[in-house]
N, C-alpha and C positions, 0 to 999 in steps of 0.2 A: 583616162584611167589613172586612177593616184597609185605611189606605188604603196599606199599602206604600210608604212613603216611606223609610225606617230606610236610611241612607247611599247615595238617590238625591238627584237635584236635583228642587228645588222652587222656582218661580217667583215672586215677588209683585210686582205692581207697584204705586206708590204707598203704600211699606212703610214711608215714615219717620214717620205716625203714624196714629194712630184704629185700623180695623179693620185695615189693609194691615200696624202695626207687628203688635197683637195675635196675628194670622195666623203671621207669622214668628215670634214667641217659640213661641207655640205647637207650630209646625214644628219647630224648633230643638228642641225636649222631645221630639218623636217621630223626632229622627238624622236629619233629611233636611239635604241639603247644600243650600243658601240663595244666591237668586238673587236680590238683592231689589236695587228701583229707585225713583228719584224725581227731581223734578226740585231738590228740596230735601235737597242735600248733607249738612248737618249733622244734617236731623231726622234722614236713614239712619245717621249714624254713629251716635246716639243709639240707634237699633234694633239696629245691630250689637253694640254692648256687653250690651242689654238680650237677647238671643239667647246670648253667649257663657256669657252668666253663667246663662242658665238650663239651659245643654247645654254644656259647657267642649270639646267635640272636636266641636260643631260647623263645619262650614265656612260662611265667609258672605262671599261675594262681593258687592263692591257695583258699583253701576252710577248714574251720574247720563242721565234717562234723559226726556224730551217725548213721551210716547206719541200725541202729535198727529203727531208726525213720521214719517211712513211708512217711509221709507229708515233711518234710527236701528233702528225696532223689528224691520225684518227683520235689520239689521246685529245687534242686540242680539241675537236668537235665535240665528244662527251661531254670534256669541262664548261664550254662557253653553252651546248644546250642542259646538263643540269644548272647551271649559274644562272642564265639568263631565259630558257625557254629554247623552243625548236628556232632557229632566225625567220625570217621571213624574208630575207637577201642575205647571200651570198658571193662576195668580188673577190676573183683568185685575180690576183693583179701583182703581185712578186714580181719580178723580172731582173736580170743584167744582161750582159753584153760582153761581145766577145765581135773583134774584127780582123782577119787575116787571111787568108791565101787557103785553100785546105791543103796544101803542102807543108804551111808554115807553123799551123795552128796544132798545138800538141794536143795531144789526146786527155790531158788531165784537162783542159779546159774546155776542151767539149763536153765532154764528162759533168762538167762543172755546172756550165752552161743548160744542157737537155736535165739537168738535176732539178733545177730550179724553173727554168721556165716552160718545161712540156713536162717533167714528173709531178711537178710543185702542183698545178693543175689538174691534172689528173687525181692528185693524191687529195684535195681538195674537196672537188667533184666528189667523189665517190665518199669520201669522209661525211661528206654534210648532205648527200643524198637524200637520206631517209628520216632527216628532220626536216626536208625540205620538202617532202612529199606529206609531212604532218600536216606544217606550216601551208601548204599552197604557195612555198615561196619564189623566189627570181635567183637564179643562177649565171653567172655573171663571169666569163671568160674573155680576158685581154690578149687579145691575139697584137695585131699590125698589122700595118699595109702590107710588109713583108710576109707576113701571111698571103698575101694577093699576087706577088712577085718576090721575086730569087735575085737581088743582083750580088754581082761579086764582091767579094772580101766577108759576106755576111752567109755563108754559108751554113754555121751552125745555129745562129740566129734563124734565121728563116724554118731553118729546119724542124725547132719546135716551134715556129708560129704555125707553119701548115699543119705540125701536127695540135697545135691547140683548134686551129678554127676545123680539121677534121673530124677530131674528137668530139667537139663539143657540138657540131651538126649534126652529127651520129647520133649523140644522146638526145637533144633537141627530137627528133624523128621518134628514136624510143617512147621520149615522155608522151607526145601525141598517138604513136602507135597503142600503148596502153592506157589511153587515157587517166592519164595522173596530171593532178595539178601544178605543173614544175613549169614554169618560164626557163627556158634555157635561151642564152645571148651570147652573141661571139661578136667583140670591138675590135676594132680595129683604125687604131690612132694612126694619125699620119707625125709630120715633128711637133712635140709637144716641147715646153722647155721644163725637161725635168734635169737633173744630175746623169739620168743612163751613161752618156758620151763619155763624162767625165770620171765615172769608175767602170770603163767598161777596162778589158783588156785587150792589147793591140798586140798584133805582130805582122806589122808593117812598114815598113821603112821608106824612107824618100815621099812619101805621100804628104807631106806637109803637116800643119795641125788637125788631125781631124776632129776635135773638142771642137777647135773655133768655127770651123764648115757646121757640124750640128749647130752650134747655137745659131748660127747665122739664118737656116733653114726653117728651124723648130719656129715656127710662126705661132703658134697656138698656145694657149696658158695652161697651166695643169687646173684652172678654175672651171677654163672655159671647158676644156673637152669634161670634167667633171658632170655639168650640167648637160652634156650633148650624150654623155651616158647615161643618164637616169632619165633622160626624156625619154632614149631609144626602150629603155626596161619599161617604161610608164606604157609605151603606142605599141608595147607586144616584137618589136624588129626581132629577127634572128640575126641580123646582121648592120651594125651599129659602126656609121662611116666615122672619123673623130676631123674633122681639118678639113677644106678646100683640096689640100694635098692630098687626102685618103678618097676624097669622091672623084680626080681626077686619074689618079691611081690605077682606081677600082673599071673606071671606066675604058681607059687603056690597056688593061689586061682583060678586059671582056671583048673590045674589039681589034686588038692584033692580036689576042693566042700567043703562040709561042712566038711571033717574030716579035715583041718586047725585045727580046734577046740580046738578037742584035743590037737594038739602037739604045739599048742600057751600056753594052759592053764596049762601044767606041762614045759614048758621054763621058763613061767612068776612065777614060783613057787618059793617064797621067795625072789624075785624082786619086783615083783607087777607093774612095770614100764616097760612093754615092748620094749620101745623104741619108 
């Protein structure tokens, strides 16, 4: 199944690096006309050139864009479907990070945190809905393996991963329940090597570096899972593994259940960084 994008619009949010840029170059090589957002101006201009140059009669709109912002993302959906048409894809892919204890972890950054990567999504979702039900497009939610598993220090993370990949199974089901033509997809990357680590915010101490444990881990390219994500839209998946790491993952939380638990919580012992 192609996913038919060749001189429609396609969406990306959180495009100016890691997997969000990836995504759009990629786009840009298959003719889709590019929607791409961030709240970080110059990393998108740096995507914009990396897209022109890989597709020269691409189109790439930019947008500076707080996908926390409710009122923005539905303004944003009007703009890019008058400007460019209803999309025919859709990638709520935005995300940061937050590491610490939930003792430790203040509440402005959780706040901060579920703003962006379980509101940002949702507010997405529901934004480009009904251009997506025009279009018969692909809806496209970044969850994580921590979406699959909870380990410690990532407690507000995980918390809107589950609620993205809950959400967005939920709607999945909808779309089929009424028969409407919406592919909905929930990914879930395992370590990719984007920037997250390195702007995430920590509050934890004596744990050593934990930038350099991610890179260390992050075995995967933002090219590659790029390409393992638009396969999974291409074959129909509702569930989109990104990494070796995300299908062994996946696999380990289907067959221990809840005693994961335990053997994450004495791993993570005198790390405090699981990876």
């Amino acid at each position: 199944m192609s996913l038919g994008v060749q001189g429609r619009p396609a969406v990306v949010t959180g495009a100016a690096s890691g997997i969000g840029r990836a995504l759009a170059v990629e786009l840009s090589r298959r003719g889709a006309h590019l929607a791409l957002s961030d709240i970080d101006v110059a990393g998108l201009e740096d995507t914009a050139r990396a897209c022109r140059g890989a597709a020269r009669s691409a189109l790439v709109e930019l947008y500076e864009l707080d996908v926390s912002d409710r009122a923005a993302v539905v303004q944003h959906a009007r703009e890019v479907a008058d400007a460019l048409g209803p999309p025919a894809l859709v990638i709520n892919n935005a995300g940061v990070a937050v590491a610490g204890s939930v003792a430790d972890t203040p509440f402005e950054d959780i706040d901060w945190l579920l703003g962006i990567n379980l509101l940002g999504v949702i507010n997405g979702s529901k934004a480009f809905l009904p251009h997506l039900v025009v279009s018969a497009g692909h809806l496209v939610n970044i969850s994580s393996v921590f979406g699959l598993v909870a380990p410690p220090y990532q407690s507000a993370y995980s918390t809107a991963k589950f609620g993205v990949r809950a959400f967005t199974e939920s709607l999945r089901q909808e779309m089929l329940v009424a028969g409407l033509p919406v592919g909905v997809h929930c990914v879930h990357p395992g370590g990719v090597r984007t920037s997250i680590a390195a702007n995430a915010r920590y509050h934890i101490t004596g744990a050593g570096d934990p930038v350099s444990t991610f890179d260390r881990v992050a075995r995967t390219t933002p090219e590659k899972a790029a390409g393992v994500i638009l396969r999974g839209v291409e074959r129909g998946r509702a569930r989109i593994l990104v990494g070796a790491d995300a299908h062994l993952i996946e696999l380990a939380s289907r067959l221990l259940g809840p005693g994961y638990m335990g053997i994450v919580a004495r791993a993570a012992r005198g790390s405090r960084w699981p990876g």
